[in-house]
N, C-alpha and C positions, 0 to 999 in steps of 0.2 A: 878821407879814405877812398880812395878806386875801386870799386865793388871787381870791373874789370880788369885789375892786373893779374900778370898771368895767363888771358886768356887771349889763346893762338888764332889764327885764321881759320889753322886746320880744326880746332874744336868749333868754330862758329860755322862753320862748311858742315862738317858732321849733321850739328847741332840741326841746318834746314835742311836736311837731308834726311835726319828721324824724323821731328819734330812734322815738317809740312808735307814733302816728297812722298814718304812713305806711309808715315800715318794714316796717310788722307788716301795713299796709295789701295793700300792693304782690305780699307771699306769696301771694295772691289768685291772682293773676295764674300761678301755677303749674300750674293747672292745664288751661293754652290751648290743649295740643298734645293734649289726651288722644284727643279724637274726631277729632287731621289726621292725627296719625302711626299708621302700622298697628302697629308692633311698641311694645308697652306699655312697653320698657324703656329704649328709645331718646324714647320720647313722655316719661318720667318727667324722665331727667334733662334735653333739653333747657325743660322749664319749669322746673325745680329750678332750671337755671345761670338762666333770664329770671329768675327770683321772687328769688334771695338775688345776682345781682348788684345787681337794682335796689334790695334791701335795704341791702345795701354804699354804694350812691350815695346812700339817703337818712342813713346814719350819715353818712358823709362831708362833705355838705353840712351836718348838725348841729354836727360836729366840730371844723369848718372856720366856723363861723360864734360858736361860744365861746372854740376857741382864740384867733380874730383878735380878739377884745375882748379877752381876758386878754392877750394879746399886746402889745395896741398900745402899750402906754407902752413899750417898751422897745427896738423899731425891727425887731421879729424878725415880721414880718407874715407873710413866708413859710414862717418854722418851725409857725406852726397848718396849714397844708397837708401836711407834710410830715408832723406828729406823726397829725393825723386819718387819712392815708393808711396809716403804717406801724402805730397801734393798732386800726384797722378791720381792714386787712386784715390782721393777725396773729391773731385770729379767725374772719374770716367766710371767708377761703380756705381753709383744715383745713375750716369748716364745709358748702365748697362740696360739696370731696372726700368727707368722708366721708356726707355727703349723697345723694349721686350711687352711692356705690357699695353702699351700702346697700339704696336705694328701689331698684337695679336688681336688686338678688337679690332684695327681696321680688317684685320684679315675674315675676321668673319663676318663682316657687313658686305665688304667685296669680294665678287667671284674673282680671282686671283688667277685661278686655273684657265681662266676663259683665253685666247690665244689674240683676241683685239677685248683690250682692257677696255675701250670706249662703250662698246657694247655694252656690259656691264654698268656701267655708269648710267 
């Protein structure tokens, strides 16, 4: 059996374009609150939870976009939804938590605010 029949250039293009491109893109964006929020620790995680959920959405949409091609001869269109939802999010939720509760300890051992980090140190 060919795990990969079915499955086009155009889905495997897609596919590093959520999956690596973007995903990895998106973590960017973590750190948006640093200069609104006054308390560094509350600043941390909420761009933690912006940056690794929109991480989440871009596996998801990759997910969801190879399982529906491997999928489709078989009539199960909606179990690629379903497998990219609960294989996504059975690591990127542990990764959200333990994410969040980490970057918030460091943040109260280091002055974050400080304008050269080294100092600090």
């Amino acid at each position: 059996m060919n795990v990969l029949r079915g499955v086009s250039l155009a889905t495997v293009l897609l596919s590093v374009v959520f999956d690596y491109l973007l995903a990895f893109g998106v973590l960017g964006l973590s750190g948006m609150f640093r200069n609104r929020i006054k308390n560094p620790s509350v600043a941390f995680v909420a761009g933690a939870s912006v940056g690794i959920f929109l991480r989440f959405v871009c596996h998801f949409i990759s997910g969801v976009f190879v399982w529906d091609t491997i999928l489709a001869e078989t009539g199960l269109n909606w179990a690629g939804i379903l497998y990219s939802l609960s294989y996504n999010g059975s690591y990127m939720g542990p990764e959200l938590v333990i994410t969040c509760i980490a970057g918030a300890a460091v943040c109260r051992v280091l002055d974050l605010t400080s304008p050269n980090l080294k100092k600090s140190l």
